[in-house]
KEDOLUM-874696 format. One record per residue (C-alpha): residue in one letter; residue number from 1; z, x, y. Coordinates in nm, 3 decimals, padded with zeros to 5 digits. Each point is the difference from the previous one (the first is absolute). Layout:
residues N
[rolo a NUM [Z X Y]]
...
END
This chain:
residues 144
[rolo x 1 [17.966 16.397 -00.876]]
[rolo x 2 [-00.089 -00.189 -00.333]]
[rolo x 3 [00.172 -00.310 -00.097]]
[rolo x 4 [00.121 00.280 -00.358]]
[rolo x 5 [00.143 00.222 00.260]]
[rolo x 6 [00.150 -00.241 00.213]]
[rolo x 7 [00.188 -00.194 -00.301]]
[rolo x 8 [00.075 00.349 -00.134]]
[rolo x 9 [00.167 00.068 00.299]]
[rolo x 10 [00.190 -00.318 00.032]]
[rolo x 11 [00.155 00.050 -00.362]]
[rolo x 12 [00.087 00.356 00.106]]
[rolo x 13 [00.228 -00.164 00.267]]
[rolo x 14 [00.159 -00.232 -00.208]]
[rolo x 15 [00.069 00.201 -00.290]]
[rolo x 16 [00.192 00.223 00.241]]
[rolo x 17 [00.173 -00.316 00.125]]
[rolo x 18 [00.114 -00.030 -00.381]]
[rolo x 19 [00.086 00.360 -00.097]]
[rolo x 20 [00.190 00.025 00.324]]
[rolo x 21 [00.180 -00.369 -00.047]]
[rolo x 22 [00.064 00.137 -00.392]]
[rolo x 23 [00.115 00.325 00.083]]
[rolo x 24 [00.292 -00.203 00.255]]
[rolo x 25 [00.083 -00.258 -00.243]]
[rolo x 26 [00.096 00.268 -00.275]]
[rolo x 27 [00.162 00.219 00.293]]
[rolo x 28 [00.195 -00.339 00.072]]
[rolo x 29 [00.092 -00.154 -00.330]]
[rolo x 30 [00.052 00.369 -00.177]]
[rolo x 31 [00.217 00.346 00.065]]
[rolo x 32 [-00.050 00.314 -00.132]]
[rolo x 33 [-00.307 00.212 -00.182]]
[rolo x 34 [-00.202 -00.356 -00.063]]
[rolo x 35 [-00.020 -00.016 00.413]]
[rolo x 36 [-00.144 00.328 00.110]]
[rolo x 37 [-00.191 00.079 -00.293]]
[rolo x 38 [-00.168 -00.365 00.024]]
[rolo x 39 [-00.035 00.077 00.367]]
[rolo x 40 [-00.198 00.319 -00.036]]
[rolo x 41 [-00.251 -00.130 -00.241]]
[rolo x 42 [-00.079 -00.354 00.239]]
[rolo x 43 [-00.021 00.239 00.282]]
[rolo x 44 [-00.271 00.208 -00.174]]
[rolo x 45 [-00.142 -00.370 -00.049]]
[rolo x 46 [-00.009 -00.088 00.334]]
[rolo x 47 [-00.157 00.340 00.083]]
[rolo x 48 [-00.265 -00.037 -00.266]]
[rolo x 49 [-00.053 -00.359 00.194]]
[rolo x 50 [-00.004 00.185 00.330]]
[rolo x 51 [-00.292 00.221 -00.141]]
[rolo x 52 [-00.240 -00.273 -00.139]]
[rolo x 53 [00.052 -00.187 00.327]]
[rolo x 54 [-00.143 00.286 00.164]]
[rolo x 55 [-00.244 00.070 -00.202]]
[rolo x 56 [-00.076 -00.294 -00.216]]
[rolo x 57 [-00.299 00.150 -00.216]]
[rolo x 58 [00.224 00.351 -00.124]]
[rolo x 59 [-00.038 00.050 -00.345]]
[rolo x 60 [00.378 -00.082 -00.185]]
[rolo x 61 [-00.005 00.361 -00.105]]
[rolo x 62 [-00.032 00.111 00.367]]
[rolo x 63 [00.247 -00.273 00.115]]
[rolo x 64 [00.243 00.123 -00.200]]
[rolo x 65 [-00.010 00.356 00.044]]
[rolo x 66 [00.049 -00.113 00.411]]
[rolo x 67 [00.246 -00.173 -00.060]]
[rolo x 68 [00.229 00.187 -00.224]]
[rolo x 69 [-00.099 00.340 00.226]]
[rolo x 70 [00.103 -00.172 00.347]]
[rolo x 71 [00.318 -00.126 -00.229]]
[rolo x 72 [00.070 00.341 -00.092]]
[rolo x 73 [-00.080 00.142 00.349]]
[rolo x 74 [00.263 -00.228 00.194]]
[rolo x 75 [00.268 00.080 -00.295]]
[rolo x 76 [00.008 00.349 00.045]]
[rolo x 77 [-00.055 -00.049 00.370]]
[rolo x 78 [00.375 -00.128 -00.055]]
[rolo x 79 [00.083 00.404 -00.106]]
[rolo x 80 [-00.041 00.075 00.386]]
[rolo x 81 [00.263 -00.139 00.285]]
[rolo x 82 [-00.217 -00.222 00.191]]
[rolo x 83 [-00.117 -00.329 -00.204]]
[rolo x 84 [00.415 -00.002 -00.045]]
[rolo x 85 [00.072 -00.006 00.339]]
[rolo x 86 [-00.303 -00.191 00.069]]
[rolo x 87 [00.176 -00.245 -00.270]]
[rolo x 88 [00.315 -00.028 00.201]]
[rolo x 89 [-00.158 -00.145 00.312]]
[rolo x 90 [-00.153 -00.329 -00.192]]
[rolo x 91 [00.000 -00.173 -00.292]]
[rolo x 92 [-00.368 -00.068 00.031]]
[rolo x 93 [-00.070 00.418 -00.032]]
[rolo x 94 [00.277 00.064 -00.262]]
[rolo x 95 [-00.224 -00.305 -00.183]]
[rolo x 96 [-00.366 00.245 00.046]]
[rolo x 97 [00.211 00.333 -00.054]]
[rolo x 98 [00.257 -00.069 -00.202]]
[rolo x 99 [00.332 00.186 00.118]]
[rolo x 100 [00.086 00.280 -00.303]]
[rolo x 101 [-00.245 00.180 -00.259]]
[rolo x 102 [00.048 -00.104 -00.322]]
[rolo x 103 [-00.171 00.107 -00.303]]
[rolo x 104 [00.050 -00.250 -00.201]]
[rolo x 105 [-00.240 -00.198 00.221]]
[rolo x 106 [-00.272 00.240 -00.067]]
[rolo x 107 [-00.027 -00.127 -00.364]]
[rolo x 108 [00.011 -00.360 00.149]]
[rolo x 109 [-00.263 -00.027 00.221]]
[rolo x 110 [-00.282 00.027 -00.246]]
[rolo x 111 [00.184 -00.291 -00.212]]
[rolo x 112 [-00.105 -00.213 00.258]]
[rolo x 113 [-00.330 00.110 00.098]]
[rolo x 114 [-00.109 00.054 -00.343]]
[rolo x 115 [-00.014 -00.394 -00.104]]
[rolo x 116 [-00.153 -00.065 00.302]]
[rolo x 117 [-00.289 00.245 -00.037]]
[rolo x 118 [-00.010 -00.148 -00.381]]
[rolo x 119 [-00.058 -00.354 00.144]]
[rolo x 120 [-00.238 00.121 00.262]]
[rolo x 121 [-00.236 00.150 -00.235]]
[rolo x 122 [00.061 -00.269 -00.291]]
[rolo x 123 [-00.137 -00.201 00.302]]
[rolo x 124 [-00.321 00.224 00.128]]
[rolo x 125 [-00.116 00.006 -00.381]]
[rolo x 126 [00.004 -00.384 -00.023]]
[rolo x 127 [-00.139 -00.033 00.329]]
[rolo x 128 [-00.309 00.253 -00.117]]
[rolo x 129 [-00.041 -00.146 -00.355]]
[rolo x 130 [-00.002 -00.338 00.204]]
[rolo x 131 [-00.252 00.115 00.224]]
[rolo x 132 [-00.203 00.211 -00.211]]
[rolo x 133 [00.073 -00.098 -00.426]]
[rolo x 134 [-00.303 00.199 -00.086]]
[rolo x 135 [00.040 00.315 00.169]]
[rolo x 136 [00.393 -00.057 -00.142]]
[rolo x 137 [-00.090 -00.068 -00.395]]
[rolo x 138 [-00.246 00.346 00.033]]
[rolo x 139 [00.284 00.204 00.160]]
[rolo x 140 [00.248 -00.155 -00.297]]
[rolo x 141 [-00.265 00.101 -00.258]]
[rolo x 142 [-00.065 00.321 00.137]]
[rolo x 143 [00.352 00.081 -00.039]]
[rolo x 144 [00.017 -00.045 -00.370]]
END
């Protein structure tokens, strides 16, 4: 493992750490549409997290297509019985599954994923015009 993918992997956890400690403090301090909608989008976060800590060297594009899919795959999982009554039996499940489909958390998902992916390739493209500012000012001309 490379020291990149280990210190990849290390932000990965705690940026979960934060999207999960956000998403409670808005759930605690707040009531109503702010809560779940702000809970949808940090849970696409952490899920976008969840992907790069896997695999540390995905492209953002890739990432995010992941992420948002396996978001959209456990949501209308919800449209069957069984992640509800999975739900029921702990609070750690109902936090994986969620307990009810809901639509409006379709639309949310990507609005936190889609930052993150933003960030993540802001930061590949510095990191390659760091490592490489020739081969980066040719591909900048050769775009004009």
């Amino acid at each position: 493992m490379s020291i990149t993918t280990g210190w990849t992997r290390l932000l990965m956890v705690v940026s979960a750490a934060g999207c999960a400690c956000a998403a409670y403090a808005i759930r605690a301090a707040m009531d109503g549409p702010i809560e779940q909608y702000s809970g949808a989008a940090f849970s696409g976060a952490i899920v976008y997290t969840i992907v790069l800590f896997i695999r540390p060297q995905i492209s953002p594009l890739t990432a995010g297509i992941v992420a948002i899919a396996y978001c959209w795959l456990i949501e209308f999982a919800q449209l069957t019985p069984l992640p509800g009554a999975l739900s029921q039996r702990s609070w750690f499940v109902r936090q994986l599954l969620g307990a009810q489909f809901d639509l409006t958390d379709v639309a949310w998902y990507p609005i936190g994923i889609i930052p993150l992916a933003a960030a993540h390739w802001y930061v590949r493209a510095s990191r390659r015009t760091r490592t490489n500012p020739v081969a980066a000012e040719s591909q900048s001309h050769s775009m004009d």
